[in-house]
N, C-alpha and C positions, 0 to 999 in steps of 0.2 A: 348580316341581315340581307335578305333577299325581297326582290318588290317583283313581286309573279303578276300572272294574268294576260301575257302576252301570247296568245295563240300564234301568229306570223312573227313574233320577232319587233322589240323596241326600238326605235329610229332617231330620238330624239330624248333627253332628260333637261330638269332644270330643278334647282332648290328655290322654293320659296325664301321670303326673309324669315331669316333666325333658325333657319337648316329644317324648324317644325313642320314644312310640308314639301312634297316631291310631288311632280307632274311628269308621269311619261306619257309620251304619243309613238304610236307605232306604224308598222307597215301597211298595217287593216283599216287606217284611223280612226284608231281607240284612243281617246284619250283616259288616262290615271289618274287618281290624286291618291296619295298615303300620304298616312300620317308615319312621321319620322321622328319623334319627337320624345321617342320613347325609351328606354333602355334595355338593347335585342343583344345585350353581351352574352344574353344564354342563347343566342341564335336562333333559329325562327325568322318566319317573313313579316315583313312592315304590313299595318295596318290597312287595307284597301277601303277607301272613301267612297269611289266612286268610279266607274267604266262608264264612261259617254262615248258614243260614235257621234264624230265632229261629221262636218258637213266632207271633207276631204276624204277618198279613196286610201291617204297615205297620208302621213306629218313627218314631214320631212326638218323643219328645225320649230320650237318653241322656245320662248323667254318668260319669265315670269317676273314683272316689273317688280322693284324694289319696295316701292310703298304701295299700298291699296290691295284689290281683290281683283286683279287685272293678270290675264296672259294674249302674247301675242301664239299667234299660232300660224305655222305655214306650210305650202306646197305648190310647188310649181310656183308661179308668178305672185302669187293672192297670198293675202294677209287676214288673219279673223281674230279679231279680240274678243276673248272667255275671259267671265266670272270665273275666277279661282275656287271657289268655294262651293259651287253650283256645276261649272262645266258649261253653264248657260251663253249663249251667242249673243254679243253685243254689238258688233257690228264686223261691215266686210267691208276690203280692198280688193275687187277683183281686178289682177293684170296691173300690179303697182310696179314690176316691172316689164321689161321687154324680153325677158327673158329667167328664168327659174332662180330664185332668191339661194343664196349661196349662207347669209348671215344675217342674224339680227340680235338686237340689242338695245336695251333701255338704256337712259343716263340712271346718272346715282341717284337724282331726284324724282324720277319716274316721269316726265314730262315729257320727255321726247322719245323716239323710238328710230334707230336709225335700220337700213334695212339694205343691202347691198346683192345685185342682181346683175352679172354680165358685167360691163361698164361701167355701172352706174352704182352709185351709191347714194340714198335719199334719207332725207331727216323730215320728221313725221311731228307735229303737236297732238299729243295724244289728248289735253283736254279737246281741242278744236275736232279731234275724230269724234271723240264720243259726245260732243255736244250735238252731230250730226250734221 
């Protein structure tokens, strides 16, 4: 199975829960969703959902939290949580850290989000983000 659409080139993958959906982000930032959910043993490309241009030039790493309709998304310093299901912009971290995000990462319960940049590695309460 192949997940096409990338004009410049993918940068970043992640599987939703229960393998059912993939999100890629690429060089252009596009963000992806296909569905995967499917059976491509006769091969052929995975279903395409949805192509959004995120607010970011480039997505350099994405996660896709374990519970809920939530992605983290990033580039350079700054952080953007997406609707899964939409591609929709729910909120921003501009400059979370001092320097370009190397990793990030949900806990298993989806609650936290830690996010590692330069020196620094920070832990996030993602309800408390999206409560605003």
């Amino acid at each position: 199975m192949r997940l096409c659409g990338h004009e410049r080139g993918a940068a970043s993958i992640a599987f939703g829960p229960g393998t059912k959906r993939t999100v890629t982000g690429s060089i252009d930032g596009m963000l992806r969703l296909f569905k995967t959910d499917v059976d491509y043993e006769g091969g052929g490309d995975a279903k395409l959902i949805y192509a959004k241009k995120s607010a970011f030039d480039r997505i350099s790493l994405l996660q896709i939290c374990p519970i809920g309709d939530l992605m983290a998304v990033s580039n350079e310093a700054h952080i953007h949580f997406h609707r899964v299901s939409t591609g929709e912009l729910l909120y921003e971290i501009n400059n979370a850290h001092k320097t370009d995000l190397v990793a990030l990462d949900f806990s298993p319960d989806g609650k936290l989000l830690l996010s590692a940049g330069g020196p620094s590695v920070r832990l996030w309460s993602v309800e408390s983000i999206l409560r605003g």
